[in-house]
C-alpha positions as CSV (number, residue, x, y, z in Angstrom):
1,X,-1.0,-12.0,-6.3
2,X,-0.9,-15.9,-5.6
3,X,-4.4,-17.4,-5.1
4,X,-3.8,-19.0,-1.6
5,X,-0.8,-16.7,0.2
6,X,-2.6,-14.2,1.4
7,X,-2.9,-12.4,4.3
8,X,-5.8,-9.9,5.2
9,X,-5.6,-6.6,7.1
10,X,-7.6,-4.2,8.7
11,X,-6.6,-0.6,8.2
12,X,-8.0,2.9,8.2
13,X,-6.7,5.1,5.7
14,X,-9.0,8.2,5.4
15,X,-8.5,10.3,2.0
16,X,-9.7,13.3,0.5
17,X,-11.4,13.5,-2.4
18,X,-8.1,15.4,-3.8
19,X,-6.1,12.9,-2.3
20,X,-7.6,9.8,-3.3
21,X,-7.1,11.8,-7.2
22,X,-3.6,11.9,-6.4
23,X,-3.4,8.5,-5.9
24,X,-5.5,7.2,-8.5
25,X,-3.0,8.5,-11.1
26,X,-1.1,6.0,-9.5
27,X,3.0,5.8,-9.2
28,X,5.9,5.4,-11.7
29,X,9.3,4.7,-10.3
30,X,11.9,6.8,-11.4
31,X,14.8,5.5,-10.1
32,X,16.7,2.2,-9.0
33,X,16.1,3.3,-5.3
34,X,12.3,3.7,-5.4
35,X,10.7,0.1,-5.5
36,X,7.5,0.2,-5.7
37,X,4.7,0.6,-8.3
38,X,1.3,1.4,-7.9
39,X,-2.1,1.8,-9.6
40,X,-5.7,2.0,-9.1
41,X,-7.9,-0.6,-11.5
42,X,-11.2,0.9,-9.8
43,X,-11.8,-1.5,-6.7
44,X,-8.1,-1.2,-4.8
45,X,-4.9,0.3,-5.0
46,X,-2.5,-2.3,-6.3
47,X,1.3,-2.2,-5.1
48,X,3.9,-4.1,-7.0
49,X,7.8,-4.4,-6.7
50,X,9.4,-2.4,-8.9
51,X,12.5,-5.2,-9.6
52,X,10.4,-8.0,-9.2
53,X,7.3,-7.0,-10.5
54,X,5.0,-9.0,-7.7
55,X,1.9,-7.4,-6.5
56,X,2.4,-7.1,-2.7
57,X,-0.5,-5.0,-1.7
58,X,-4.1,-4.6,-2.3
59,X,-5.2,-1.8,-0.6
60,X,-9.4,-1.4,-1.6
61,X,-11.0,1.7,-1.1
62,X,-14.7,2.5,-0.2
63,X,-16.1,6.0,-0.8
64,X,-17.5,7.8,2.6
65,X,-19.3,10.7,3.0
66,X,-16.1,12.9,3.8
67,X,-14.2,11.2,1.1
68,X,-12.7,7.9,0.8
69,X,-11.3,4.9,3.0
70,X,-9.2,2.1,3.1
71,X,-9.9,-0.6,5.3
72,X,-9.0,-3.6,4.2
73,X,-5.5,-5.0,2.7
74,X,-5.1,-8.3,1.0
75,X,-1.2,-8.9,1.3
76,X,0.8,-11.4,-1.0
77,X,2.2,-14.0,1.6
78,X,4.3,-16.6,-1.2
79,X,7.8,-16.8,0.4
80,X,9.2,-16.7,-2.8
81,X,7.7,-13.7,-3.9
82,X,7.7,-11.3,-0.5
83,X,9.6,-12.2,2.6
84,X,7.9,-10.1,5.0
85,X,5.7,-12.0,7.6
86,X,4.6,-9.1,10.3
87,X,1.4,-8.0,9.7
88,X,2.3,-4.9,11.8
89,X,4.7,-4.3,9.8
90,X,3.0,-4.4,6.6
91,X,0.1,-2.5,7.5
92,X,2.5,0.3,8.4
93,X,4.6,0.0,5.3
94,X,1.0,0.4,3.6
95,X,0.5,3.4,5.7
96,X,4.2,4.6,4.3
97,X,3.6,4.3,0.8
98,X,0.2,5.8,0.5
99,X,1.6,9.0,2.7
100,X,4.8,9.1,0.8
101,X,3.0,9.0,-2.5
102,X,0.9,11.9,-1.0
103,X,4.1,14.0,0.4
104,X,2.8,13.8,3.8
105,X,5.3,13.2,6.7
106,X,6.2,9.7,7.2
107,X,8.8,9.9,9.7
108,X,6.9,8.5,12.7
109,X,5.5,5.6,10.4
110,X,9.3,5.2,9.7
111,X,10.1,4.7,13.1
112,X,7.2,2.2,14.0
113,X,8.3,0.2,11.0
114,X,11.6,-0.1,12.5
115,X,10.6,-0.4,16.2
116,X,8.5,-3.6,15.2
């Protein structure tokens, strides 16, 4: 993640404690159409493109007394690395990939994405 393109949003992400487990194993694509990779390093889940190998996303957790949350995300912002520019957009793509990792229902997430 580059030093001075950044980006900074606020989310809300609530997670079980079995569900912030599932996600702390963190993800391993396994094929050419999946592009992202993730892992936890103990502060923040870290996202990074699967071709590219950038780190997109850091999504840092807190733990709460029902679980855990994600509130904030620092998001890589070096044109060269990551086109993207919406915030909206990446805070819902955020959204996507945690409930995606967790087989929860993205669809609706899918179609704010796309209505942004």
């Amino acid at each position: 993640m580059p030093c001075r393109s950044k980006a900074y949003l606020d989310v809300e992400i609530e997670l079980s404690d079995e569900e912030f487990e599932k996600l702390a194993w963190g993800h391993i694509p396994q094929e050419m159409e999946d592009h992202w990779f993730m892992y936890f390093d103990g502060a923040s889940f870290n996202f990074y493109r699967s071709w590219t190998g950038f780190c997109i996303y850091k999504a840092y957790v807190e733990r709460t007394e029902d679980g855990f949350l994600i509130q904030k995300v620092t998001v890589n912002r070096k044109e060269d690395q990551y086109a993207e520019t919406s915030d909206r957009r990446d805070e819902l793509l955020v959204e996507i990939l945690i409930s995606q990792a967790l087989g929860r229902d993205a669809s609706i997430l899918w179609e704010q994405f796309f209505e942004v």
